[in-house]
PyMOL Python script that loads the backbone (N, CA, C, O; Angstrom):
from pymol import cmd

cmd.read_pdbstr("""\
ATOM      1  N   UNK A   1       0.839  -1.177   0.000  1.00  0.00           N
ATOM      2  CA  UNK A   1       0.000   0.000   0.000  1.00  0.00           C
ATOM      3  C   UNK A   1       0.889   1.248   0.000  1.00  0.00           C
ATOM      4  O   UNK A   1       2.073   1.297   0.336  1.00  0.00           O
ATOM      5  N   UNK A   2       0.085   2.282  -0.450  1.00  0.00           N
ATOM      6  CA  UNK A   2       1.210   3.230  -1.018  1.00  0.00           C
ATOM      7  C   UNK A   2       0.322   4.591   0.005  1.00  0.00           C
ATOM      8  O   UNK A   2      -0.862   4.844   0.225  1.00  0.00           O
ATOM      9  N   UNK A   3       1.992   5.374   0.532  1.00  0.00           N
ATOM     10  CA  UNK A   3       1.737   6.581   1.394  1.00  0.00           C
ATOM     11  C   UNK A   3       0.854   7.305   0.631  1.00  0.00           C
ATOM     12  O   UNK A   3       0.586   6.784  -0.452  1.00  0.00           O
ATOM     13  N   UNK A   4       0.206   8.589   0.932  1.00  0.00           N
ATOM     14  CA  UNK A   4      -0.212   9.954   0.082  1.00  0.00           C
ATOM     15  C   UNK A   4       0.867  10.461  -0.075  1.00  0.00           C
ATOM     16  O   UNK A   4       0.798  11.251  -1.016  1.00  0.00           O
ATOM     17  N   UNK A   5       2.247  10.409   0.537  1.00  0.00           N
ATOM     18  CA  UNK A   5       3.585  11.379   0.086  1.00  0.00           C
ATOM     19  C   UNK A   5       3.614  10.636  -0.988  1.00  0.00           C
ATOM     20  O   UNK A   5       3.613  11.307  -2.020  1.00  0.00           O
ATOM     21  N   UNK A   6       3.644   9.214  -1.175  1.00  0.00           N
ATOM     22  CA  UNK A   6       4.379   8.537  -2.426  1.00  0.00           C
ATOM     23  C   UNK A   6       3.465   9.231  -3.703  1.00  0.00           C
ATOM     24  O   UNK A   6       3.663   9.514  -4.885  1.00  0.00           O
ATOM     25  N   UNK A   7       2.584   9.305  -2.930  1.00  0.00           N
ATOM     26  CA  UNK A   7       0.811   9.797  -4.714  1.00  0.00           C
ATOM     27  C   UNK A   7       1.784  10.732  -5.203  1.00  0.00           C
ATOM     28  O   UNK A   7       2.391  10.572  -6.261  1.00  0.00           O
ATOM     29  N   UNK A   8       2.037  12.416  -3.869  1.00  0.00           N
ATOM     30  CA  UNK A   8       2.195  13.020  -4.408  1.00  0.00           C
ATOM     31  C   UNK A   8       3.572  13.441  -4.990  1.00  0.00           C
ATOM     32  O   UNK A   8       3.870  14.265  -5.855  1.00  0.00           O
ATOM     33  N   UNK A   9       4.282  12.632  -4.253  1.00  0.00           N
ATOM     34  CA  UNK A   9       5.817  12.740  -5.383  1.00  0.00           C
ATOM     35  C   UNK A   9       5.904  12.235  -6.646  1.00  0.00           C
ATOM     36  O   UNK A   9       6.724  12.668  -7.456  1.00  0.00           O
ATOM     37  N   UNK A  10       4.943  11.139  -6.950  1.00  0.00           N
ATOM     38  CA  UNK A  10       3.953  10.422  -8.534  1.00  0.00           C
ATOM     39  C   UNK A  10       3.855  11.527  -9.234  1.00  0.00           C
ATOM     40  O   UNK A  10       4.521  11.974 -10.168  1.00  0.00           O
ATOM     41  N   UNK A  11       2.649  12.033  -8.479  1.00  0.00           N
ATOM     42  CA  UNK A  11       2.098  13.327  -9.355  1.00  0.00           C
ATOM     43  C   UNK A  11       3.252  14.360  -9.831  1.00  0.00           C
ATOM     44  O   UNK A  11       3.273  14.724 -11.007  1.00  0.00           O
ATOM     45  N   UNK A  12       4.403  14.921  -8.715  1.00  0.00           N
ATOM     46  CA  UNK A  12       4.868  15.903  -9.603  1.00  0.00           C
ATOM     47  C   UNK A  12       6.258  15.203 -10.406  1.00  0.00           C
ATOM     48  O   UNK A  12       7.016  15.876 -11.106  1.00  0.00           O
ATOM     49  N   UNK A  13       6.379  14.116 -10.220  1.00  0.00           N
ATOM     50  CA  UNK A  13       7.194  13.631 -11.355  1.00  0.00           C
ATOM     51  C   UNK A  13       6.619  13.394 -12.525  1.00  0.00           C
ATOM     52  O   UNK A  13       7.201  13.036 -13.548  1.00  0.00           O
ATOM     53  N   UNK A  14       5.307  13.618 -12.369  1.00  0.00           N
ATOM     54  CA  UNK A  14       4.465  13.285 -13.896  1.00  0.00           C
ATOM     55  C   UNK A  14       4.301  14.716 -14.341  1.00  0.00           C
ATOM     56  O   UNK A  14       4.297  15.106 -15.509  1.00  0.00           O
ATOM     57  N   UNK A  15       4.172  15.423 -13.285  1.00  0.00           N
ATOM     58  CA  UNK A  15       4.352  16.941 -13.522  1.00  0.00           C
ATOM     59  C   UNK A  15       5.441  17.356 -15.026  1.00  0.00           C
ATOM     60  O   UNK A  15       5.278  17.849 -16.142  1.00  0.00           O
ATOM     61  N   UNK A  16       6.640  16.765 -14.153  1.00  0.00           N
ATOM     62  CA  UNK A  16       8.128  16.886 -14.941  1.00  0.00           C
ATOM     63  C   UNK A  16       8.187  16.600 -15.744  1.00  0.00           C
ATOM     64  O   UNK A  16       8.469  17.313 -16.707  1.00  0.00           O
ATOM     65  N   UNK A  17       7.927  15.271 -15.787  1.00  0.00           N
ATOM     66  CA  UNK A  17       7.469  14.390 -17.109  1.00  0.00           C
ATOM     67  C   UNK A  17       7.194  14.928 -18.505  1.00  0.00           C
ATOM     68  O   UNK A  17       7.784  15.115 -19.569  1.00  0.00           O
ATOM     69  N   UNK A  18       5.599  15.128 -17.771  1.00  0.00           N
ATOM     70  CA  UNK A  18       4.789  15.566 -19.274  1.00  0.00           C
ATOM     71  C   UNK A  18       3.665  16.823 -18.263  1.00  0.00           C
ATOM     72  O   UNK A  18       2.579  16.730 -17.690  1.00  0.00           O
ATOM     73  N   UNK A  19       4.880  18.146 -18.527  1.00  0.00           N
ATOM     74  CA  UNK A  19       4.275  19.383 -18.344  1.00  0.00           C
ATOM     75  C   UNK A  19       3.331  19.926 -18.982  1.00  0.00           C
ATOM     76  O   UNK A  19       2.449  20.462 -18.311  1.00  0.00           O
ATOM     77  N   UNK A  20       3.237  19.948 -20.411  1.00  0.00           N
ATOM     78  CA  UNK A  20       2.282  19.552 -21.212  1.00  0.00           C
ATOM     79  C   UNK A  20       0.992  19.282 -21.058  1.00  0.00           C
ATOM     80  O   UNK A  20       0.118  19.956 -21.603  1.00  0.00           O
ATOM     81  N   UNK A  21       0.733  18.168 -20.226  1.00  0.00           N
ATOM     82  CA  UNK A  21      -0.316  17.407 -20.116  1.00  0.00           C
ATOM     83  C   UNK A  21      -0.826  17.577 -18.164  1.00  0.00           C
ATOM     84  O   UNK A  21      -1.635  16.993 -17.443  1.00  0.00           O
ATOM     85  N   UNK A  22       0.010  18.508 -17.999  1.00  0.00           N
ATOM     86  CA  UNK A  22      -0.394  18.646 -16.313  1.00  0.00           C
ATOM     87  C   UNK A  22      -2.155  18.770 -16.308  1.00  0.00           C
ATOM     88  O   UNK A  22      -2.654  17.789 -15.756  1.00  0.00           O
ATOM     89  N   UNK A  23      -3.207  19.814 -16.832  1.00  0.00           N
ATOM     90  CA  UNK A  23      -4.307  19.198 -17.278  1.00  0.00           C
ATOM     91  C   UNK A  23      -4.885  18.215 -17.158  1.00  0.00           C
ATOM     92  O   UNK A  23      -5.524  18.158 -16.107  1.00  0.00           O
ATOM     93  N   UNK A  24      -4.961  17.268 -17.869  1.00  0.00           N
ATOM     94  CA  UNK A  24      -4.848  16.108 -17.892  1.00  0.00           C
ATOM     95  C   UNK A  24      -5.176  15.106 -16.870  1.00  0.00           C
ATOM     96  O   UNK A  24      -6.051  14.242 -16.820  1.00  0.00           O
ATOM     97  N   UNK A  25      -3.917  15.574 -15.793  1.00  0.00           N
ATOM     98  CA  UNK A  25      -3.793  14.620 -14.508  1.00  0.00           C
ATOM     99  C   UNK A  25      -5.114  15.450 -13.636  1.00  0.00           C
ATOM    100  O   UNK A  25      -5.455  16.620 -13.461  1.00  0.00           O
ATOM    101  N   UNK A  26      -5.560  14.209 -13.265  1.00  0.00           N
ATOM    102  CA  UNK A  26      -6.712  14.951 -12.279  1.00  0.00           C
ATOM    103  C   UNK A  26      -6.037  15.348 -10.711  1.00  0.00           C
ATOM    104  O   UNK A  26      -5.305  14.492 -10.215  1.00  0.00           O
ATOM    105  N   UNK A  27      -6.219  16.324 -10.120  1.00  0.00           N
ATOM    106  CA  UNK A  27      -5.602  16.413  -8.460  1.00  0.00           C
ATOM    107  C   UNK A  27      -5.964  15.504  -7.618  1.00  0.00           C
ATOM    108  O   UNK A  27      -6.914  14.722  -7.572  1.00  0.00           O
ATOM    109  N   UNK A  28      -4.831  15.775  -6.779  1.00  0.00           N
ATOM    110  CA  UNK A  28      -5.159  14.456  -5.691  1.00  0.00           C
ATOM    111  C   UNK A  28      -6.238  14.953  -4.672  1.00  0.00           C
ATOM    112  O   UNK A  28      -6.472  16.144  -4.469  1.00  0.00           O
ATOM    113  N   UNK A  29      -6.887  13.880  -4.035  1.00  0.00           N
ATOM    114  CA  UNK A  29      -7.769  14.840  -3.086  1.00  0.00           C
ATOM    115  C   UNK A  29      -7.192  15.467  -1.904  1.00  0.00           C
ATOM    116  O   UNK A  29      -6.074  15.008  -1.670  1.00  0.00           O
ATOM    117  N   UNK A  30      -7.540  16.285  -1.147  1.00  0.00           N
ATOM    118  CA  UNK A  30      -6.800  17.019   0.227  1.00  0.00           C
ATOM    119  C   UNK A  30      -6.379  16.088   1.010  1.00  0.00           C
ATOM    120  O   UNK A  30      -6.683  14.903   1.148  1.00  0.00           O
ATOM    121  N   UNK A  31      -5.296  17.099   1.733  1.00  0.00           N
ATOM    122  CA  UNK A  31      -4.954  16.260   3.112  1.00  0.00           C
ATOM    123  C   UNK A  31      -5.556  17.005   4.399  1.00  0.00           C
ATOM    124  O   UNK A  31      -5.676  18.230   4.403  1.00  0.00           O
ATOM    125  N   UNK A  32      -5.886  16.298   5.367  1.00  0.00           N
ATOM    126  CA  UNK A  32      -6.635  16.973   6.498  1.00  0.00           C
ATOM    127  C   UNK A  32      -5.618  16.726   7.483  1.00  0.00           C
ATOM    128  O   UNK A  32      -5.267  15.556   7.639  1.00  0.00           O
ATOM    129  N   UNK A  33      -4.944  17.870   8.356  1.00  0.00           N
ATOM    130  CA  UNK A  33      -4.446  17.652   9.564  1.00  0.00           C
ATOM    131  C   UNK A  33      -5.676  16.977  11.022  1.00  0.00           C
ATOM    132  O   UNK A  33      -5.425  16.255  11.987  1.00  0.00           O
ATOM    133  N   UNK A  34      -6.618  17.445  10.691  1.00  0.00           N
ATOM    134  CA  UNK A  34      -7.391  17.070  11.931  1.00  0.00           C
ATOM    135  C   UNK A  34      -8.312  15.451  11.365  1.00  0.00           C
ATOM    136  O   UNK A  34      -8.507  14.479  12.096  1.00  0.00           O
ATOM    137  N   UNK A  35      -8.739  15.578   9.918  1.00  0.00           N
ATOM    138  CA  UNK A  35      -9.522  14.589   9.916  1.00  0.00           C
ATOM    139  C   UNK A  35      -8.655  13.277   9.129  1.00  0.00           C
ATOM    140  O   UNK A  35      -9.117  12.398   8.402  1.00  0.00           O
ATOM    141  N   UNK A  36      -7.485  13.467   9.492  1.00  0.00           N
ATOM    142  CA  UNK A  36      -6.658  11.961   8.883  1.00  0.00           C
ATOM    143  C   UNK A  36      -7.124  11.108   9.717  1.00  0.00           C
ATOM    144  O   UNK A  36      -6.778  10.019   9.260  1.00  0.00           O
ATOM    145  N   UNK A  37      -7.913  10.879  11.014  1.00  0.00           N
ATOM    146  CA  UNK A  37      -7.834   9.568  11.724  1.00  0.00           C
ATOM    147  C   UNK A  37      -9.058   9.336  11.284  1.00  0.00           C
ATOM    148  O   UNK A  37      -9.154   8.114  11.173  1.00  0.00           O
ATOM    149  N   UNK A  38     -10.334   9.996  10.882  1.00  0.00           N
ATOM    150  CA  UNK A  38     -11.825   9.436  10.927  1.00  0.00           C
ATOM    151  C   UNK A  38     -11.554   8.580   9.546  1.00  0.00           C
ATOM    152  O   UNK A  38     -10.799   8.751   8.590  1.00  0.00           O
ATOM    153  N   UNK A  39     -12.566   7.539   9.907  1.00  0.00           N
ATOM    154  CA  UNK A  39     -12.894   6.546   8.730  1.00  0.00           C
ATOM    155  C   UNK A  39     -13.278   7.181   7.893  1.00  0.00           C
ATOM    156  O   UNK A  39     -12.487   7.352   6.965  1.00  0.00           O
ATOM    157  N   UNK A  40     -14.278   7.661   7.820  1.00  0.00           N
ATOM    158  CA  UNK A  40     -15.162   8.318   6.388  1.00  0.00           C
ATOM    159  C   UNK A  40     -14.188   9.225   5.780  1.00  0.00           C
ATOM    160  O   UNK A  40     -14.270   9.105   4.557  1.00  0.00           O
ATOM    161  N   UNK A  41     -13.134  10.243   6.181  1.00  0.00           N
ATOM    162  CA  UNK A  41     -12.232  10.899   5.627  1.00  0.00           C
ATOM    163  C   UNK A  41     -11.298   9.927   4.744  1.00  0.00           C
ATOM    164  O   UNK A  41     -11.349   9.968   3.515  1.00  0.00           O
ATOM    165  N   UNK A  42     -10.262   8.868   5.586  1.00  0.00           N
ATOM    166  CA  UNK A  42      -9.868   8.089   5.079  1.00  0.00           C
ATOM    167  C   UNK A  42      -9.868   7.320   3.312  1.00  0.00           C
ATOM    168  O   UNK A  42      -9.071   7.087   2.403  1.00  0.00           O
ATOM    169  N   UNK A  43     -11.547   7.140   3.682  1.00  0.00           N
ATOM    170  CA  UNK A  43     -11.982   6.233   2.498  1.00  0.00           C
ATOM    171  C   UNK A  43     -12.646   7.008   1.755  1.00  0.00           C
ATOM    172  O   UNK A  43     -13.021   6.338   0.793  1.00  0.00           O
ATOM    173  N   UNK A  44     -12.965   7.951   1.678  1.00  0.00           N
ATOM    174  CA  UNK A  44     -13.112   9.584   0.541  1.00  0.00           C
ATOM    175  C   UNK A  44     -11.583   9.281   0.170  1.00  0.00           C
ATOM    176  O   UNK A  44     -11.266   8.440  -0.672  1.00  0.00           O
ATOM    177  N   UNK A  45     -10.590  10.129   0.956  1.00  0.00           N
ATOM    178  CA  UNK A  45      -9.567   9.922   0.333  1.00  0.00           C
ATOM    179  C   UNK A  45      -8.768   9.105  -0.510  1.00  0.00           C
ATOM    180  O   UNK A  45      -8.208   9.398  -1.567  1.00  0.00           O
ATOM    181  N   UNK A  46      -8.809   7.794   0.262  1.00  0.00           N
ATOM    182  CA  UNK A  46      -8.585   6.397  -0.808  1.00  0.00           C
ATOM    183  C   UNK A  46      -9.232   6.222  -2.452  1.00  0.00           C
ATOM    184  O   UNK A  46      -8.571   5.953  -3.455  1.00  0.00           O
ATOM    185  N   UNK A  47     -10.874   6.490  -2.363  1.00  0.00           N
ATOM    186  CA  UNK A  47     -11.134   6.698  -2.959  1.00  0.00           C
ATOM    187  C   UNK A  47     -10.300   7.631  -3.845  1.00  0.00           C
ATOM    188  O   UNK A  47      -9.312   7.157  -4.407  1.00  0.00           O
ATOM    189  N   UNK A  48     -10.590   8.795  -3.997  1.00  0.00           N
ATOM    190  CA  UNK A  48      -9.802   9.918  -4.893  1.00  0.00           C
ATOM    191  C   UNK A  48      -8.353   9.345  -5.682  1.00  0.00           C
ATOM    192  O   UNK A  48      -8.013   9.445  -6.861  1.00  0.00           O
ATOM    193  N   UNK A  49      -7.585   8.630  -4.364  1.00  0.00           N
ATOM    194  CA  UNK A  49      -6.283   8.445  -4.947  1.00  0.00           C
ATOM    195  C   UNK A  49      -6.317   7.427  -5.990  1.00  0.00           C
ATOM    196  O   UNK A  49      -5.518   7.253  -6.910  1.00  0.00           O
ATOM    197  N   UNK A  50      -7.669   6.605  -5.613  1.00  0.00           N
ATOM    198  CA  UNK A  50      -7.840   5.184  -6.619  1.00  0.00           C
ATOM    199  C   UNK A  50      -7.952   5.921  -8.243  1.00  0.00           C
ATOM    200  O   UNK A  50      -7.242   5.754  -9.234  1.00  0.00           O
ATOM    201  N   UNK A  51      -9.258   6.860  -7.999  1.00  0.00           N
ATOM    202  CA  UNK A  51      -9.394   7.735  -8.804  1.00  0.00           C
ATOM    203  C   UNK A  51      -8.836   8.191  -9.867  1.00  0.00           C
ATOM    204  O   UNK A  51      -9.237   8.189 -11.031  1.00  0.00           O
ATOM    205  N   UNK A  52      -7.241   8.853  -9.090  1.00  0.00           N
ATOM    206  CA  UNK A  52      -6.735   9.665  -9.806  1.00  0.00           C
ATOM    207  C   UNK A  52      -5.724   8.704 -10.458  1.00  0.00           C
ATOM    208  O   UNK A  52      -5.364   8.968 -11.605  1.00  0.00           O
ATOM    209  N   UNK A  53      -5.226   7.608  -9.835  1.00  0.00           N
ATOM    210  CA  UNK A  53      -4.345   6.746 -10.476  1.00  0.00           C
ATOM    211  C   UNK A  53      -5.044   5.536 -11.469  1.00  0.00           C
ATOM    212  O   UNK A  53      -4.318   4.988 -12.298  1.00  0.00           O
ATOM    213  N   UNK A  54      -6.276   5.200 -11.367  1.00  0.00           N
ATOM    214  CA  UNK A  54      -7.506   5.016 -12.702  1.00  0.00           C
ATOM    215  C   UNK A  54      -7.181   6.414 -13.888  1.00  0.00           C
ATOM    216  O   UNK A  54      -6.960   6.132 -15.066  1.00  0.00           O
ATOM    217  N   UNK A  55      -7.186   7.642 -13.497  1.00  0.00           N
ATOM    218  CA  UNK A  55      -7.020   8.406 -14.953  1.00  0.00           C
ATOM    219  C   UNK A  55      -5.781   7.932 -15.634  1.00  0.00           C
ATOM    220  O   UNK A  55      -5.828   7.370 -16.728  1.00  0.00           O
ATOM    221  N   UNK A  56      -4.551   8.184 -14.918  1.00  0.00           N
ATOM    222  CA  UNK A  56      -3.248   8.302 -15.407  1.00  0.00           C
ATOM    223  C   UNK A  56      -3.062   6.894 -15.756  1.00  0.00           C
ATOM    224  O   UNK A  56      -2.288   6.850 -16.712  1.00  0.00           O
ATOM    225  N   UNK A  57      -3.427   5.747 -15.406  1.00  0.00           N
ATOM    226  CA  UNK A  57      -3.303   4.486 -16.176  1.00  0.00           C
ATOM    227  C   UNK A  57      -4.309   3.764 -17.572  1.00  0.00           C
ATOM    228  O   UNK A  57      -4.209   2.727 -18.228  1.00  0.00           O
ATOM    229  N   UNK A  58      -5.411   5.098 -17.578  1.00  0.00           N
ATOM    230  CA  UNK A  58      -6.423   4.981 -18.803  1.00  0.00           C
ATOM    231  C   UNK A  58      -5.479   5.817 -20.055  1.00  0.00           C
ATOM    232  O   UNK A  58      -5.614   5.573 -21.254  1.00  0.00           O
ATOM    233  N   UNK A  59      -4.519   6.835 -19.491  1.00  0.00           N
ATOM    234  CA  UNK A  59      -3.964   7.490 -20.500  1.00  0.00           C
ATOM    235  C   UNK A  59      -3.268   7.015 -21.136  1.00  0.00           C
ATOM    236  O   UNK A  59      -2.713   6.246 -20.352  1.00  0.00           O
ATOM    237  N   UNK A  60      -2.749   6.846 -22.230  1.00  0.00           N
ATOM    238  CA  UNK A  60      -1.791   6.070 -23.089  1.00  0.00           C
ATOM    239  C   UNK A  60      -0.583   6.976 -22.893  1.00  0.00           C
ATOM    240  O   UNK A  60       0.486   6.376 -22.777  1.00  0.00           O
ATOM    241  N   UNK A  61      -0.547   8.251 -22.836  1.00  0.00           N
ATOM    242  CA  UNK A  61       0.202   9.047 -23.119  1.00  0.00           C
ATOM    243  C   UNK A  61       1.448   8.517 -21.242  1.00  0.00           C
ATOM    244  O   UNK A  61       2.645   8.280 -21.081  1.00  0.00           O
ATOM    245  N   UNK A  62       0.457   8.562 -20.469  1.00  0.00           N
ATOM    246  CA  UNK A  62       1.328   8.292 -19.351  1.00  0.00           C
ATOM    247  C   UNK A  62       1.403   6.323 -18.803  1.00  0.00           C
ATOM    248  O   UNK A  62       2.377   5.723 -18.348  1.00  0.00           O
ATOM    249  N   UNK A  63       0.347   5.918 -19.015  1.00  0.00           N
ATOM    250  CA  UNK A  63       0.338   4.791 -18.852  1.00  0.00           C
ATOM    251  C   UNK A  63       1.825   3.878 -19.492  1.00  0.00           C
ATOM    252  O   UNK A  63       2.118   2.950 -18.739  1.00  0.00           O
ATOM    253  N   UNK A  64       2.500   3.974 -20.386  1.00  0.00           N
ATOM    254  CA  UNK A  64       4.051   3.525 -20.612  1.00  0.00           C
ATOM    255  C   UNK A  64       5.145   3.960 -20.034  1.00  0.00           C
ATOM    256  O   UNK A  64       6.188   3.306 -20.059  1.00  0.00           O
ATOM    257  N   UNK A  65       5.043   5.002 -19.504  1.00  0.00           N
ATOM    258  CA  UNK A  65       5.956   5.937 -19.262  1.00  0.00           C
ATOM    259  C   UNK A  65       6.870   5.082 -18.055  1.00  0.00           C
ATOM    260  O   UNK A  65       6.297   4.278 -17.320  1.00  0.00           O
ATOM    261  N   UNK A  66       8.352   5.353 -17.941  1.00  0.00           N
ATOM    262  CA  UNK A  66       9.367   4.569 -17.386  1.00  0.00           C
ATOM    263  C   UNK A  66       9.070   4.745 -16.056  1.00  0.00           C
ATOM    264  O   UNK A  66       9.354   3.829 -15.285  1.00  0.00           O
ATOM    265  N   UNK A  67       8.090   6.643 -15.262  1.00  0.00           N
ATOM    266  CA  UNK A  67       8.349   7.018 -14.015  1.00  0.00           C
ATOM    267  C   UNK A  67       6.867   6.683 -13.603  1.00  0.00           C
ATOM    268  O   UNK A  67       6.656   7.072 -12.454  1.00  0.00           O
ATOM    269  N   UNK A  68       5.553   5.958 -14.306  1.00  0.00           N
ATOM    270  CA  UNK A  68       4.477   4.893 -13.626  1.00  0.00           C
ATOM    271  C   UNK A  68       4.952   3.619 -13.579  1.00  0.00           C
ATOM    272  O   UNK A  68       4.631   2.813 -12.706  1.00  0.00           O
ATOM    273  N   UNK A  69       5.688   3.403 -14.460  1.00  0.00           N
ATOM    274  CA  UNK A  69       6.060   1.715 -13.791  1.00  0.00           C
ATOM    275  C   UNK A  69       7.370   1.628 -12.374  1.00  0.00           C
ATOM    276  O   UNK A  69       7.471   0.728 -11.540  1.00  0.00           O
ATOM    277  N   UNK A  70       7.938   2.457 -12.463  1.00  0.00           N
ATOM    278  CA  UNK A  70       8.688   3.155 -11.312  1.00  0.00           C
ATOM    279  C   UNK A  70       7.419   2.907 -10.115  1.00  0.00           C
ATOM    280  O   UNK A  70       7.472   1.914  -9.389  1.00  0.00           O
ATOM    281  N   UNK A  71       6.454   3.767 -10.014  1.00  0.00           N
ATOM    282  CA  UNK A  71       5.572   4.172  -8.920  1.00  0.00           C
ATOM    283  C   UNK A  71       5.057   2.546  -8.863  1.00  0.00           C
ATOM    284  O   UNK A  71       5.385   1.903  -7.866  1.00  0.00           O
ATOM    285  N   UNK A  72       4.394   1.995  -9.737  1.00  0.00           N
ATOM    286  CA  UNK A  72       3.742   0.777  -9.547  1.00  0.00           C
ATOM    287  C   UNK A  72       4.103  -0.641  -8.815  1.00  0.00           C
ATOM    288  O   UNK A  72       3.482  -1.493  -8.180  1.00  0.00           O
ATOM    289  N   UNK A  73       6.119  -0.320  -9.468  1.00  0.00           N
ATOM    290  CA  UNK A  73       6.443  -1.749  -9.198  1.00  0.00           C
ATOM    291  C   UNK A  73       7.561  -1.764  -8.234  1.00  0.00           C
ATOM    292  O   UNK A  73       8.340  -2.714  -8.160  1.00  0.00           O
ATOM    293  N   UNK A  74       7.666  -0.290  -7.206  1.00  0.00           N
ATOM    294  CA  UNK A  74       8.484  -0.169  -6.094  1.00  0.00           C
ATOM    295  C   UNK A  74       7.619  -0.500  -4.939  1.00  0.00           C
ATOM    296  O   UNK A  74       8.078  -0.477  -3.797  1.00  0.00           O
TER     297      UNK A  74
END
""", "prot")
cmd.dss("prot")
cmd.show_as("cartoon", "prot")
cmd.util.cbc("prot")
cmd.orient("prot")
């Protein structure tokens, strides 16, 4: 299982990547200092991240790319 730091160091290496296409990538959802422990926050959040890593693996443009199989298979 993967941190929210790991999402978002994903995201701005895809940033780097393909600046271009920043667009594209949908945002990750927020981070809450107070509501990281409640369940329902949690699994909103999970959700989102499932979300956002469902777009970037529907894309062709990023789905090959050397720095998602990096994120996937560390």
């Amino acid at each position: 299982m993967k941190r929210y730091s790991e999402f978002d160091d994903f995201r701005q290496k895809l940033v780097k990547t393909f600046p271009h296409a920043e667009a594209a990538m949908p945002p990750l959802p927020p981070k809450s200092v107070v509501s990281k422990f409640r369940l329902q926050f949690l699994e909103k959040r999970k959700a989102g991240l499932s979300y956002f890593l469902h777009c970037i693996l529907l894309n062709p443009e990023f789905s090959g790319a050397p720095v998602v199989k990096e994120f996937l298979f560390s």
